[in-house]
C-alpha positions in Angstrom: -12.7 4.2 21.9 -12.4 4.7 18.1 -12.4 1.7 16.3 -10.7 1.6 12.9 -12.1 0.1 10.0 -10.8 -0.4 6.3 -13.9 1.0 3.5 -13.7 0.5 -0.3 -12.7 3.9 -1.6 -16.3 5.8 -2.2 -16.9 9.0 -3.3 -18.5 9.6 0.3 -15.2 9.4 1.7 -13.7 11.8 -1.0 -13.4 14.7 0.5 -11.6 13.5 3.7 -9.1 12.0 1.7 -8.7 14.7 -0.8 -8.6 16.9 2.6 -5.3 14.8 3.7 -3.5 15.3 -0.1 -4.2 19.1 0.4 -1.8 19.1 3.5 0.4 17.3 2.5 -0.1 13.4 3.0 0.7 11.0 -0.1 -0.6 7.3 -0.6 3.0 7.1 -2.5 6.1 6.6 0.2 8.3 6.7 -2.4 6.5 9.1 -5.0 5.1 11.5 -2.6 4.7 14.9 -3.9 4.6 13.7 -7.3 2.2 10.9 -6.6 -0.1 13.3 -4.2 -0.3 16.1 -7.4 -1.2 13.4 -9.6 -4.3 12.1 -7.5 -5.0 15.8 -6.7 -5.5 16.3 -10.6 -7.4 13.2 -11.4 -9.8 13.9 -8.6 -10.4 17.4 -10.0 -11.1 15.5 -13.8 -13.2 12.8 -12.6 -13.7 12.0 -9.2 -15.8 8.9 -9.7 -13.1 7.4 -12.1 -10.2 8.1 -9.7 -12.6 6.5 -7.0 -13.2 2.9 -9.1 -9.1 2.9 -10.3 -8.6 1.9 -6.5 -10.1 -1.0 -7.2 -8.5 -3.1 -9.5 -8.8 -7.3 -9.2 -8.8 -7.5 -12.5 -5.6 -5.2 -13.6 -8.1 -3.2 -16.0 -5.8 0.3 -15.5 -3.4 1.5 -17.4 0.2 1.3 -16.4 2.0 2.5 -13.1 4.2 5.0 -13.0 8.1 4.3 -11.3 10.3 7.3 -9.4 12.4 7.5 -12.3 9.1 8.3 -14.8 9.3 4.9 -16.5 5.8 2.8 -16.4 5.1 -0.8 -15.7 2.5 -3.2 -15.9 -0.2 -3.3 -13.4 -0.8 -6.0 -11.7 -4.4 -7.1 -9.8 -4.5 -4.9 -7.0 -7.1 -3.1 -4.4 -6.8 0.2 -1.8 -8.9 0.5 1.9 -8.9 3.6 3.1 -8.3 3.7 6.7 -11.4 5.0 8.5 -12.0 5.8 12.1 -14.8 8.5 10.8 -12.3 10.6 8.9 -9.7 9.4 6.5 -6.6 8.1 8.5 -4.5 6.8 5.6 -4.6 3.4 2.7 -3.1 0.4 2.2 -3.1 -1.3 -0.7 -2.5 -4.7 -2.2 -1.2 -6.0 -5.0 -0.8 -10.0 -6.2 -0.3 -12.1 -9.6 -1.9 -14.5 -10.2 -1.0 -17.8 -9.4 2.3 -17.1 -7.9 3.4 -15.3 -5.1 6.5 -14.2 -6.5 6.3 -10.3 -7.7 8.3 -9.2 -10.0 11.5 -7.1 -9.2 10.4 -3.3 -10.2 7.4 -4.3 -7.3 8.6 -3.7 -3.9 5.9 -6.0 -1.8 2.5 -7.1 -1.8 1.5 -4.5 0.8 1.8 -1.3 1.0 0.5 1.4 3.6 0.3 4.9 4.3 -1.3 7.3 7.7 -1.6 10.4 7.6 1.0 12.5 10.2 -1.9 13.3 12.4 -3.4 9.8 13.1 0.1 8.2 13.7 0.8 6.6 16.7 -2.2 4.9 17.2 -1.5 1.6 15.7 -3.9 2.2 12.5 -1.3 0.9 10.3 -0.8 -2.5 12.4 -4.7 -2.8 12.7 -5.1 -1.9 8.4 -2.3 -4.7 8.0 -3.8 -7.3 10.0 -6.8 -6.6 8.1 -5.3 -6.2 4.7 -3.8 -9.8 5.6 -7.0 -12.0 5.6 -7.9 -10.8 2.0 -4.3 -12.1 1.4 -5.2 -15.4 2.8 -8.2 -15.5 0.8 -6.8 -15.4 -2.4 -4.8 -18.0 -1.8 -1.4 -16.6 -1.0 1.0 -18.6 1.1 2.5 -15.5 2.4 2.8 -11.8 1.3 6.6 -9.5 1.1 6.7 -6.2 2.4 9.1 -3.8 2.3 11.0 -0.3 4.1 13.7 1.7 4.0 16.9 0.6 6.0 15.6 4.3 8.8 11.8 3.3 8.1 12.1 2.1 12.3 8.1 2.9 12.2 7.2 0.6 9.3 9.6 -1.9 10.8 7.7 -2.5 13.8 4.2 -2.6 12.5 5.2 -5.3 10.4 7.2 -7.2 12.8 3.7 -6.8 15.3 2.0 -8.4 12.4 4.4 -11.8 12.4 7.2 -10.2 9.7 10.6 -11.6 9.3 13.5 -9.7 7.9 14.6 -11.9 5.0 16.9 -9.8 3.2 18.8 -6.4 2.8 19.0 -5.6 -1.0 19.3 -3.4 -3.6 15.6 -1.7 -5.2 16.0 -1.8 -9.5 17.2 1.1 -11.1 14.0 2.5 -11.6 14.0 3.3 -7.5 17.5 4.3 -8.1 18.9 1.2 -6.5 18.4 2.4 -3.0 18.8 0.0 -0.5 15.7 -1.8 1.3 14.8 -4.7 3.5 12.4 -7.1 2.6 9.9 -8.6 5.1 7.5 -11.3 4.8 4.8 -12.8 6.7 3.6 -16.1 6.3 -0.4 -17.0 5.7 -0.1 -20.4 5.7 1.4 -23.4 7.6 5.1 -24.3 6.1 5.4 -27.3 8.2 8.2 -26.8 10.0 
């Protein structure tokens, strides 16, 4: 049995991750193309630079790009690539400090992506029960996730993780205001 672990992006893993943007996976489900071009070109400048960008506690990068090519701040933020002795897919995770609350051009805390080959082995509910005890390190009483209103697949992994729906709503303008659902998952005790 293959057991799935979540590694610090290295340039050891490079190539089986730059393997997976040459066929057509992106990190980006929204972005996709776009977003899988763009980390196909900053590879090719500097690998080791694109590498440590996946890293980010500290919010050190530049800006983030939205779909409709406007920017926004970054906020503190890591990627683990999915590992099972290839590259399987990322998640990443993004916070501010001090608050839980995000602000409205950042769709959730958590974000994941595995590659069409790997699917269907519950990698992404394994990555987000793992992703979820570095939220509950830093502090965070719970974390928002969220999918598109046909995103069945993404629906379940977070539900299998302790997700509740909490609302249908709009996405900013910047995501064209398509309409999502927003999940979150406590980390902490509410009391009731």
């Amino acid at each position: 049995m293959t057991t799935l672990m979540l590694v610090k992006p290295s340039l050891v893993e490079l190539p089986s991750y730059k393997a997976a943007l040459e066929a057509g996976w992106s990190p980006d489900n929204v972005r996709k193309t776009v977003a899988a071009n763009e980390q196909r070109e900053r590879i090719a400048t500097d690998a080791a630079a694109f590498v440590a960008s996946l890293d980010d506690p500290d919010a050190a990068g530049g800006p983030i790009p939205l779909p409709d090519g406007s920017f926004t701040t970054r906020l503190p933020s890591i990627v683990r690539w999915m590992w099972d002795g290839e590259f399987c897919g990322s998640i990443g995770f993004r916070w501010q400090r001090d608050t839980a609350v995000l602000p409205p051009q950042v769709l959730g805390h958590i974000g994941f992506s595995v590659v069409p080959w790997k699917r269907g082995r519950g990698y992404a509910r394994l990555a987000l029960m793992q992703i979820l005890a570095d939220a509950r390190q830093r502090g965070l009483p719970y974390v928002e996730l969220t999918t598109d209103p046909d995103n069945a697949a993404s629906q379940k992994v977070i539900a299998a993780c302790d997700g509740e729906m909490i609302e249908r709503f709009r996405k900013v303008a910047a995501y064209d205001n398509a309409e999502a659902l927003r999940f979150r998952i406590q980390l902490t005790d509410t009391g009731t």
